[in-house]
C-alpha positions in Angstrom: 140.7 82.6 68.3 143.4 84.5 70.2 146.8 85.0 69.4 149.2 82.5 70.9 152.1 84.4 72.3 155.3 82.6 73.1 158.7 84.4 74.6 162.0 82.6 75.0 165.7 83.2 76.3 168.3 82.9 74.1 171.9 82.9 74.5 174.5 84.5 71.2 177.7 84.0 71.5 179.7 87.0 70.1 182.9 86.7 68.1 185.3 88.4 70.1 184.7 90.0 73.7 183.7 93.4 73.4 184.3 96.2 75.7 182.7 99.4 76.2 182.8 101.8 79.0 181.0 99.8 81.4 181.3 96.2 80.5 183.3 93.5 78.7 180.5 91.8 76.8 181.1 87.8 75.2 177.9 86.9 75.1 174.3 88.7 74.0 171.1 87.5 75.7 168.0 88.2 74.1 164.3 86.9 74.1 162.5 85.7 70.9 159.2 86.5 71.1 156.9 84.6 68.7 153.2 85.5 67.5 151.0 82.9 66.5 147.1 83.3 64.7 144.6 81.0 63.7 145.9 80.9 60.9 149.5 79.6 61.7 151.3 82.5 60.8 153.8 83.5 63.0 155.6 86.8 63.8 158.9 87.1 65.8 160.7 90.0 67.6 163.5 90.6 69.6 164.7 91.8 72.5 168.2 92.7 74.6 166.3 95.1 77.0 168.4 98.1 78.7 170.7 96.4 80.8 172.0 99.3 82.1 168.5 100.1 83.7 168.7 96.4 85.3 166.3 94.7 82.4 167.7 91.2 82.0 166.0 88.4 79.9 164.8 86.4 82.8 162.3 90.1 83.8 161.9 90.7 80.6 160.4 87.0 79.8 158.1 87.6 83.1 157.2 90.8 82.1 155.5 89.0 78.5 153.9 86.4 80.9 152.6 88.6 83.0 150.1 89.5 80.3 149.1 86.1 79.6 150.0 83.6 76.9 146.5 84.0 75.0 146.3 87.6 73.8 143.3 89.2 71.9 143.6 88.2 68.1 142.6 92.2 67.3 145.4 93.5 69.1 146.9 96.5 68.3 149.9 98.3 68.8 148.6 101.6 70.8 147.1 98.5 73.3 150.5 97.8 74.1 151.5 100.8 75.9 148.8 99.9 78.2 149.8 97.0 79.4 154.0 97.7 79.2 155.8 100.1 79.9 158.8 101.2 77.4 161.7 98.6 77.7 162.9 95.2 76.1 159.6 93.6 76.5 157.0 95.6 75.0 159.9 96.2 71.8 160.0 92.4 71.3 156.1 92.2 71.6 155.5 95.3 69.8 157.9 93.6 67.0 156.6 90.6 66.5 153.0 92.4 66.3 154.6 94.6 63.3 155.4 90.9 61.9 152.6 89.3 62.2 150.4 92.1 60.6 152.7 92.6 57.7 152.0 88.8 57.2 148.5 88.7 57.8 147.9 91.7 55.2 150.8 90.0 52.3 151.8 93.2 53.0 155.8 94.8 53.4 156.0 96.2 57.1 157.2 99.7 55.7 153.7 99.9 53.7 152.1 99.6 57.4 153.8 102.6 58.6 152.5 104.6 55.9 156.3 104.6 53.5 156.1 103.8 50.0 160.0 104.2 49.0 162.5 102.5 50.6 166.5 101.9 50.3 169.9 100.3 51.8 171.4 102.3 54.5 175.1 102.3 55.3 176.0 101.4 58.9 178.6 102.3 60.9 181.5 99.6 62.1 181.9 99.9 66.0 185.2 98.9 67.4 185.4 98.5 71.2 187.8 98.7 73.6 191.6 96.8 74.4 195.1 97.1 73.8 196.8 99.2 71.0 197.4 95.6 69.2 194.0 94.7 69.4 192.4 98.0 68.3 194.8 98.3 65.5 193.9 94.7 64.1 190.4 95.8 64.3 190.6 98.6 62.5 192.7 97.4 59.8 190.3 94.9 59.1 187.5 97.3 58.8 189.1 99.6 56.1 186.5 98.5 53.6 184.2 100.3 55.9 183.4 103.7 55.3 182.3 104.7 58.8 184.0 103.5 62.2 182.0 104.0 65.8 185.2 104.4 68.4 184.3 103.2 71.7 185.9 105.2 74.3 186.2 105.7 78.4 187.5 108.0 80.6 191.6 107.5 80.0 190.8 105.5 76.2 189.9 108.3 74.0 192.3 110.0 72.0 194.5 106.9 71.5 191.9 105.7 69.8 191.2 108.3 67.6 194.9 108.5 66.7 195.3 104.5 66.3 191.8 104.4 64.0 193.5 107.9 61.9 196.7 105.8 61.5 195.2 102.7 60.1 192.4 103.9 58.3 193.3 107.5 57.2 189.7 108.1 55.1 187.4 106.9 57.8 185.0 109.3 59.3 185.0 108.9 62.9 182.4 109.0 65.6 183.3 108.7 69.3 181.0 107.2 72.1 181.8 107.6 75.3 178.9 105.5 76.9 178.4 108.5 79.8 182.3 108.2 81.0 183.4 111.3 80.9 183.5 114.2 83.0 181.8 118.2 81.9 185.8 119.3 82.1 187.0 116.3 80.3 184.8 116.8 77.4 185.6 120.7 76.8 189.4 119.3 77.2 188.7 116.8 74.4 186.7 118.8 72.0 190.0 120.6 70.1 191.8 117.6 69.1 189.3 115.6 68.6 187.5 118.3 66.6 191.1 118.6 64.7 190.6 114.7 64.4 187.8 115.0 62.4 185.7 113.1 64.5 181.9 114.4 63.3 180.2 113.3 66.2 180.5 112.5 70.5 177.7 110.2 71.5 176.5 110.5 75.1 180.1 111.8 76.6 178.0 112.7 80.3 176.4 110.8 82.3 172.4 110.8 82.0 170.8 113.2 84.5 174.0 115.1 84.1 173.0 116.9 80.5 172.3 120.4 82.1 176.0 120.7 82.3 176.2 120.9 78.5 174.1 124.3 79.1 176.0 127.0 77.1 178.5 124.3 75.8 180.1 125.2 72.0 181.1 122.2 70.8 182.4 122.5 67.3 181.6 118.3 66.9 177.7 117.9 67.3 177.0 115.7 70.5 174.5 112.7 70.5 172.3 111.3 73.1 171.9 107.8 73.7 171.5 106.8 77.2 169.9 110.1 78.2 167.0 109.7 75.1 164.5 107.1 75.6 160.7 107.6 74.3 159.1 110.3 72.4 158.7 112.2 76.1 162.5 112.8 77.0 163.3 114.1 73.9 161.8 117.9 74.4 165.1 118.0 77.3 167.4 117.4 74.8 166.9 120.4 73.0 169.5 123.0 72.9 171.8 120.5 74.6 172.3 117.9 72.2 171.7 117.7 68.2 171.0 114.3 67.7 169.0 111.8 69.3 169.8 108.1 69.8 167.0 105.8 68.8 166.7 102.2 69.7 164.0 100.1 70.1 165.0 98.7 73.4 164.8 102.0 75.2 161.8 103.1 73.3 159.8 100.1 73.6 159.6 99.1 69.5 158.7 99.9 66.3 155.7 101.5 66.9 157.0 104.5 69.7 160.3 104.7 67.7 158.5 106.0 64.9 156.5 108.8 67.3 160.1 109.5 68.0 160.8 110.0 64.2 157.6 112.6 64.1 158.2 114.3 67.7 161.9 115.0 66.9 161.4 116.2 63.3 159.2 118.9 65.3 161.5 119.7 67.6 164.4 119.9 65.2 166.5 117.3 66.4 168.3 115.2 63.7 168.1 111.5 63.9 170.6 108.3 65.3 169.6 104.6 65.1 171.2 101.9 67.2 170.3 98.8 69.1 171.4 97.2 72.0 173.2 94.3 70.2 171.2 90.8 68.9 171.1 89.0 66.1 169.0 90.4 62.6 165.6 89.9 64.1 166.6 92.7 66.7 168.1 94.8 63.9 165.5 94.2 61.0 162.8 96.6 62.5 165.0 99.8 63.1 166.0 99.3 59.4 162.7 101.4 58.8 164.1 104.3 61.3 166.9 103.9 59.6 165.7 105.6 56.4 165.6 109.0 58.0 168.6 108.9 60.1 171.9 110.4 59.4 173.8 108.2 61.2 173.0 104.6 61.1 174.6 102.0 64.3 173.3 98.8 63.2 175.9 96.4 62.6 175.5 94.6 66.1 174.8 91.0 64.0 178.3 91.7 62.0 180.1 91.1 65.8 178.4 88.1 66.6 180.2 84.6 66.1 176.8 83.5 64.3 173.3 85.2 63.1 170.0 83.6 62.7 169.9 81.9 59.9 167.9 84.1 56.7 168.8 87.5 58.5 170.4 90.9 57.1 172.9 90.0 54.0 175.2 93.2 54.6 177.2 94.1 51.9 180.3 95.8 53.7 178.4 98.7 55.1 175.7 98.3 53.1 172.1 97.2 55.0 169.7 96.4 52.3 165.9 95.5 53.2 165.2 92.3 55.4 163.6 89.8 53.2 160.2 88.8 53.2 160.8 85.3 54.8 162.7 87.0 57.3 161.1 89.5 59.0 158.3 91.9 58.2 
């Protein structure tokens, strides 16, 4: 029998709004995507898709129906990339695939990918934009947190590294400008925040604008996000940026993030996970990228007014395994 393959649209309220560069966020919408055998086991993914590049849940969902609601019950995950390109809809797919084959084979889904030893990782706390009061209250009631993401734009930079130093002297900092800022801006930047101690600027140019970093020094290593997608953009970012930005979203799931583990380990690259925001479904899956990244961005549940019920139990920072009912 084929598989029966079900996508929805789903609507997650988040607990404050949240402002980056581009957009004040309140809400994240995502599809569920849900798996069905024979059998009656079920596997579920998630997707935000890259709004950015226009996906929204209502093309995403069309794109998954596109392809039929009955899908062969020997599908695999290479057949994907046929039939999607890389983008919200073949991540949520390609996730709940990962799911239900971990079920089918009683199996844990890091086993699948070949990895025998597991353990937590320690995410980063991201704290968006807004006034002085409200960054302040945010970071004060993050000092448990080890590691703080700054948000920043093109005039909201420095403030916040000084208002995150004030109220939470031991943090290490990281600094994403979300493509806002300017080649001359960032060279301008680079001393005090350098003298900061922030230890990395995520995507500070604009994507298509990355041979500008040509010849840059940068004492803080730089990160792309926005300009990394798939396993194919990365060889660019060589020489430009250290670290790439991995999320499933972009990529297109589990399955082409971890080509992007392999390709970049090649090339040299060290290693970012994120997500586009979601509840612990969307999260669970990069947990595995996760465990060879040095930084780790996936605390996107922790800002949400509620999470699926069963998902990640984060312990502060702390991101142990999804459990088995859960996902994977």
């Amino acid at each position: 029998m084929p598989l029966l393959c079900d996508v929805a649209i789903e609507r997650w309220p988040l607990a404050e709004p949240f402002e980056i560069a581009r957009e004040v966020l309140t809400d994240i919408d995502t599809i569920c995507v849900r798996l069905t055998d024979a059998q009656g086991r079920v596997g579920r993914g998630e997707a935000v898709g890259v709004t950015y590049d226009g996906e929204t849940p209502a093309t995403l969902q069309a794109q998954i129906r596109s392809i039929g609601s009955s899908l062969p019950d020997d599908l695999g995950f290479d057949d994907l990339t046929s039939v999607l390109p890389p983008g919200g809809a073949r991540n949520a797919l390609d996730c709940a695939l990962w799911d239900l084959r971990a079920r089918q084979a009683s199996r844990r889904f890091w086993t699948l990918a070949g990895w025998h030893v597991v353990q937590p990782v320690t995410t980063v706390y991201t704290i968006g934009l807004g006034s002085e009061t409200q960054v302040r209250r945010w970071v004060r009631a993050a000092r448990h947190l080890p590691v703080l993401k700054l948000k920043a734009d093109g005039l909201r930079h420095l403030d916040m590294v000084r208002i995150a130093r004030e109220e939470h002297p031991t943090a290490r900092l990281l600094i994403d400008a979300n493509q806002a800022w300017s080649p001359d801006l960032l060279e301008r930047l680079l001393p005090a925040l350098h003298a900061a101690g922030v230890e990395l600027i995520e995507q500070p140019l604009p994507r298509g604008q990355d041979e500008a970093l040509d010849g840059l020094c940068s004492p803080i290593p730089l990160a792309a996000d926005e300009s990394c997608t798939d396993a194919a953009s990365l060889q660019a970012l060589v020489g430009r940026y250290q670290f790439a930005n991995i999320k499933l979203d972009k990529c297109g799931g589990l399955s082409e993030a971890l080509a992007m583990v392999r390709r970049a380990q090649v090339l040299g690259l060290k290693l970012m996970v994120g997500s586009m925001g979601g509840t612990s479904l969307g999260v669970a899956p990069a947990w595995l990228v996760a465990q060879v990244c040095t930084y780790v961005d996936l605390d996107a549940p922790l800002l949400l007014a509620r999470d699926r019920h069963g998902g990640l139990q984060y312990d502060g920072a702390l991101v142990p395994e999804p459990s088995v009912e859960f996902w994977g």
